[in-house]
N, C-alpha and C positions, 0 to 999 in steps of 0.2 A: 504494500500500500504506500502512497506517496507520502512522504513524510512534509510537502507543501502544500501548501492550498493553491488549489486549480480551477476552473470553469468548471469542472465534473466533480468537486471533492463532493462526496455526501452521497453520491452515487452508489450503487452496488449492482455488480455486476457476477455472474453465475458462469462461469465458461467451462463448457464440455469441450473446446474446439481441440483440433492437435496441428501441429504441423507448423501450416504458413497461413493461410486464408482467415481463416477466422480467426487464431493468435495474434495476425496485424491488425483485424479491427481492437480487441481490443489490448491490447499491448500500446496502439494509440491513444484508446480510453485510459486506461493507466497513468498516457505521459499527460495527462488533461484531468488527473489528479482520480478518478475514479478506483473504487476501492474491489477489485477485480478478483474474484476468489477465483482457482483455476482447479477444478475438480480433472483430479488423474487416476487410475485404475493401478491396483498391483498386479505386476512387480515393476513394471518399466514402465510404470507415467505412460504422457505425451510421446509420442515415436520418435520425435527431434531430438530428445535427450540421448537416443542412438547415432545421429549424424555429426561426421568430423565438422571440424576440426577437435581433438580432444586434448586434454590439459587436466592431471589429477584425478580424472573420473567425469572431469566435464566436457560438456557442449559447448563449443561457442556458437554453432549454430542453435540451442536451446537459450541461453544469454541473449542473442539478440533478440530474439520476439517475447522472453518472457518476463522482462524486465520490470520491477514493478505488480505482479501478479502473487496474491499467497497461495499456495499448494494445499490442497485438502487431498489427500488419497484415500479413498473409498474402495471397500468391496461393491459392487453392484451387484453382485450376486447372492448377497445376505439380504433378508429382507430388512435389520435392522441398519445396513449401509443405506438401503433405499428412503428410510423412513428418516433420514439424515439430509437427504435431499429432499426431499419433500417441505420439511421443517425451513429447511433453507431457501427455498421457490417461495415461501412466504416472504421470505427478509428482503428481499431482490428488488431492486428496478429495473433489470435486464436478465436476459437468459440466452446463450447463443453456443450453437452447434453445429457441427461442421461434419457429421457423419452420412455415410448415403441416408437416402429419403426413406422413414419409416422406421428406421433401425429406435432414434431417440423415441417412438413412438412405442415402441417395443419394450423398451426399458422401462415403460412408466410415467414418462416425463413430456411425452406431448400436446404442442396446445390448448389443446383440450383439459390435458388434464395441468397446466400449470394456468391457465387462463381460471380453471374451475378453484383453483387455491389462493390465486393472486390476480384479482381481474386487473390488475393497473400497469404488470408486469407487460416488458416489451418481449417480446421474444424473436431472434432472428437465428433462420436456418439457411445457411451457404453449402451449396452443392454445386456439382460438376455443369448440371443440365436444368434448373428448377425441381420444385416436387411436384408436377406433375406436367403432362406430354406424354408424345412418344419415348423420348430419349431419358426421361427422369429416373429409371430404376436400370440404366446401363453405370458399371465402373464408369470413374474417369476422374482425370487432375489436369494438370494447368494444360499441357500442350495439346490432354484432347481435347478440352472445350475450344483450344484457339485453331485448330484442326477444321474443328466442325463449323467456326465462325467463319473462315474464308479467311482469316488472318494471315494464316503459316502462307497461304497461295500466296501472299503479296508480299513475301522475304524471300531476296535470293536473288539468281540472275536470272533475266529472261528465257534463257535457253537451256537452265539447271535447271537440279532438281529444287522445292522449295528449303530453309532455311529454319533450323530453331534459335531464338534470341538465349542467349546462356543466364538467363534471371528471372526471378518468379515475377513476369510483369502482371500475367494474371491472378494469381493468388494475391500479392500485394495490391493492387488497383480494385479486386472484387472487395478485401476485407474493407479499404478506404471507403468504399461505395456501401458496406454495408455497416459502415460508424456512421456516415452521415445522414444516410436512414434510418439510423438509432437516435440520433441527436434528434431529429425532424418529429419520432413518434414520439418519444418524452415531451419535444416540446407541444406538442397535440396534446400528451395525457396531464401537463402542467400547465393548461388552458382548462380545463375539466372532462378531457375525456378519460376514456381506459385504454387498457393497453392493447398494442397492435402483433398481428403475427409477421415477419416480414420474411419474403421469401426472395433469397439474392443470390444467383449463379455465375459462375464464372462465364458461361457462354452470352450469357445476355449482358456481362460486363463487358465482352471483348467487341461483341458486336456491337455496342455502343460506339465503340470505338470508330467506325467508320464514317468519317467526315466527309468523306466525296466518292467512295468508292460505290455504295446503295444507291443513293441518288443520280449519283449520272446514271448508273444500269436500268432505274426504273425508268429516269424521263428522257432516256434516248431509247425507249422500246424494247430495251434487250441488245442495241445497236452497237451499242460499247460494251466494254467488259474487260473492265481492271485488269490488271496483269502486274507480276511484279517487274520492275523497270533495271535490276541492279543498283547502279549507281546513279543513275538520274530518275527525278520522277517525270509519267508520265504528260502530268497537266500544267507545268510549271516551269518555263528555262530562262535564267536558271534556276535550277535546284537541284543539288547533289555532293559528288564526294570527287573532288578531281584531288591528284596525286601529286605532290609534294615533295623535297628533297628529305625532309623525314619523317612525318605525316600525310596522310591523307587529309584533308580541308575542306569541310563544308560550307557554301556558298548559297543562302539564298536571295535572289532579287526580285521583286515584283513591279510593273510595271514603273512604279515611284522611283524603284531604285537601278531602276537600267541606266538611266545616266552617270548615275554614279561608278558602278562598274566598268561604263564606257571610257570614264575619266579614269578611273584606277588604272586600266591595264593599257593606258596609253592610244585611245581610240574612241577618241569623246565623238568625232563624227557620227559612232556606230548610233548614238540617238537618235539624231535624227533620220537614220536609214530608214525609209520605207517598208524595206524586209524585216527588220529587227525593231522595230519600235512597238510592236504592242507583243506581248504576251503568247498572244494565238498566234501569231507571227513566227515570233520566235520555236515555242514548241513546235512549228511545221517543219525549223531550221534546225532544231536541237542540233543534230551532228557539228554542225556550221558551226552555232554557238557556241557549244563546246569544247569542240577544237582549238577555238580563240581563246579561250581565255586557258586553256591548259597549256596552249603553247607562250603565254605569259608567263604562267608560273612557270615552266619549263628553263625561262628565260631569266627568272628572279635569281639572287642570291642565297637568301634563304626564306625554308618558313617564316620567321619575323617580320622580315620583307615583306611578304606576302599578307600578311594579318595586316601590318601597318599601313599599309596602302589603301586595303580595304576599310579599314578600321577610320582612316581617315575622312572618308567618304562616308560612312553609316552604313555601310552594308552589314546585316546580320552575316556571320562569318564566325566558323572555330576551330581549331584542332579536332581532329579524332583523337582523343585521351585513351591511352590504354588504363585500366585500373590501376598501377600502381601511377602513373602522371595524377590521375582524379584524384584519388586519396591523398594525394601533396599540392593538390593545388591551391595556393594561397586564398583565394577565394571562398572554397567547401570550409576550408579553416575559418577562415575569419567570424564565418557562419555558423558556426557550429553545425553544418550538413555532415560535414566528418567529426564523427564525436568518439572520445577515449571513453571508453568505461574500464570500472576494476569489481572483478568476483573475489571473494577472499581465495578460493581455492586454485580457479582457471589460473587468475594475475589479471595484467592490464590487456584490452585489444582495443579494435578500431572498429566501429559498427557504424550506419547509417544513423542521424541525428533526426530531433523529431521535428517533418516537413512541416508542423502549423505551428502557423506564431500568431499569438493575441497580446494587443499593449499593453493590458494589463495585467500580465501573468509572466511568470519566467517562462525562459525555454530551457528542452533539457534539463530536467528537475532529475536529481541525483535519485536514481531505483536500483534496486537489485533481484535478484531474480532467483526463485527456493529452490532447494532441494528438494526430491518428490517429497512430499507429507509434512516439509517445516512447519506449516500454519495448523494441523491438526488439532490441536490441545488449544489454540490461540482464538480458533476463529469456531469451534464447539463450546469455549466458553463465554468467549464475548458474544458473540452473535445468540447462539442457540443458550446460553446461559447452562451448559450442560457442567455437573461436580467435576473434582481432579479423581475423586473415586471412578464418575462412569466413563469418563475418558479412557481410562486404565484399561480397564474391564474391557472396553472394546477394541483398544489395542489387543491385548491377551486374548480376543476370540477373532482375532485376523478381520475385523468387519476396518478395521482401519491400519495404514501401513506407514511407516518411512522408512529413505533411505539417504543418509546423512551423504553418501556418496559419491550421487550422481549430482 
């Protein structure tokens, strides 16, 4: 639990999630002061608590998203584990899960039946495909929902095969998308309603996504049809990744900014060119366009060069960063977007910082992240008000677990 006050303190939050998707919604909640109890199962928690990098027994992949979250580990398979939850679906302003569709429903614990215990609670369930469709009781994680979305088809070169991005854009962008759907029902049920079920999928997250790709297919008939472009896009020049003396460099101009680039690369004429002066123009000329300004760079001294030129002029323009340039880039620093944390056990590492800032609240508020089952005894007697005797007692009949270790 955060040890400051936040936008979210006072909050309480129920998390069955494992992984990435639902841990970044609230792991977010968390950094926005929300008192986030993370219900994990014996022997091995949450599954992330398996994934390297390791360090004393720990995750750093479980540190990142769990930071800020207490640990309750429960049998679910006792009925006095379940009657634990139950007890606790009272206490809650939230409740969020991230197992296939039906499974939470199986256990005891769905809408129905936490709505019937706590009409005020929010409850949201993140899945691969929605809970319900054709595709809602298929497996699936990030790349099949971005598979199924038409996504993967528009990474990669034209004449390859498509492309996977090496990062959880789906799982992180669906949890995002379903915090802010969490913040939106509370604020509905702190106007005087009750609570809402919300049901948020990574597929319908990804597809969101498509800012030009839908729409032109609908309103050209079927006539066009997206494609991935490699290094340039297709409705846009320029726009893309020309090559560098030691970067690749992304360049985009719109209409506004083609004089600019005219200027930059020594060929202010080209504005006014007939051929190249609008947009549609140009995308008819791509190669043309291309060609010229890569044979600029070609001609630079260096990257630097290259940025400054541009930079000069207002062209949006950057390096391709490998991960380790980003993680050192003065900038993420300054911002705390690269943020140090320290585990007692892991030590110190470097994790993503938290992307929302409000002026009235810190960012990056100091959390740490339990051991499966730390908050057991903590959050049975604060919360649930339960003796240090029954606490014991159900330790000693395996209905609750820790392990200092992981």
């Amino acid at each position: 639990m955060s040890p400051m006050k936040h936008i979210l303190t006072g909050f309480k939050v129920l998390d069955f999630s494992h992984v990435l998707a639902g841990p970044s919604a609230t792991r977010i909640m968390a950094e926005m002061g929300a008192d986030v109890i993370k219900v994990e199962t014996p022997t091995l928690g949450d599954l992330s608590r398996l994934l390297p990098v390791f360090k004393n027994g720990r995750s750093a992949y479980y540190l990142q998203q769990n930071r800020g979250k207490r640990s309750i580990c429960v049998n679910l398979k006792e009925e006095e584990g379940k009657a634990i939850i139950r007890e606790l679906l009272k206490q809650v302003d939230v409740v969020m899960e991230n197992f296939a569709p039906g499974v939470i429903g199986r256990l005891g614990f769905g809408w129905e039946q936490v709505h019937a215990l706590n009409p005020r609670a929010v409850m949201c369930s993140i899945s691969a495909f929605g809970q319900q469709g054709p595709l809602a009781n298929l497996p699936g994680y990030d790349y099949i929902a971005q598979a199924y979305s038409g996504v993967t088809s528009m990474i990669g070169e034209p004449d390859g095969a498509p492309s996977l991005p090496m990062l959880g854009i789906g799982d992180v962008m669906t949890g995002v998308h379903a915090a802010c759907a969490i913040g939106y029902a509370l604020l509905h049920r702190e106007r005087g309603g009750l609570g809402q079920y919300l049901d948020i999928s990574l597929l319908d997250s990804y597809f969101h996504c498509h800012e030009i790709n839908v729409q032109v297919y609908s309103a050209s008939g079927g006539q066009t049809v997206p494609t991935r472009c490699g290094h340039h896009h297709f409705a846009v020049t320029p726009l893309g990744l020309f090559k560098a003396r030691e970067h690749y460099i992304c360049i985009i101009a719109l209409d506004q900014q083609w004089p600019g680039v005219c200027r930059a690369i020594g060929r202010p004429e080209l504005a006014a060119d007939e051929r190249y002066d609008k947009n549609l123009k140009r995308v008819e000329r791509s190669a043309e366009v291309n060609a010229m300004i890569q044979a600029w760079m070609d001609s630079m001294p260096s990257d630097d060069a290259i940025l400054k030129a541009l930079e000069a002029e207002r062209i949006p323009v950057a390096p391709v960063r490998t991960i380790a340039e980003a993680v050192n880039e003065p900038h993420l620093r300054d911002r705390g977007t690269v943020r140090a944390i320290t585990d007692p056990k892991f030590g110190s590492l470097e994790v993503p910082g938290m992307p929302l800032r409000f002026s009235g609240f810190p960012n990056n508020i100091p959390l740490d992240a339990a051991y499966l089952g730390e908050h057991n005894a903590e959050i049975l007697s604060s919360v649930l008000g339960y003796s240090a005797e029954r606490i014991d007692t159900l330790a000693q009949n395996g209905v609750l677990y820790a392990n200092p270790e992981t």
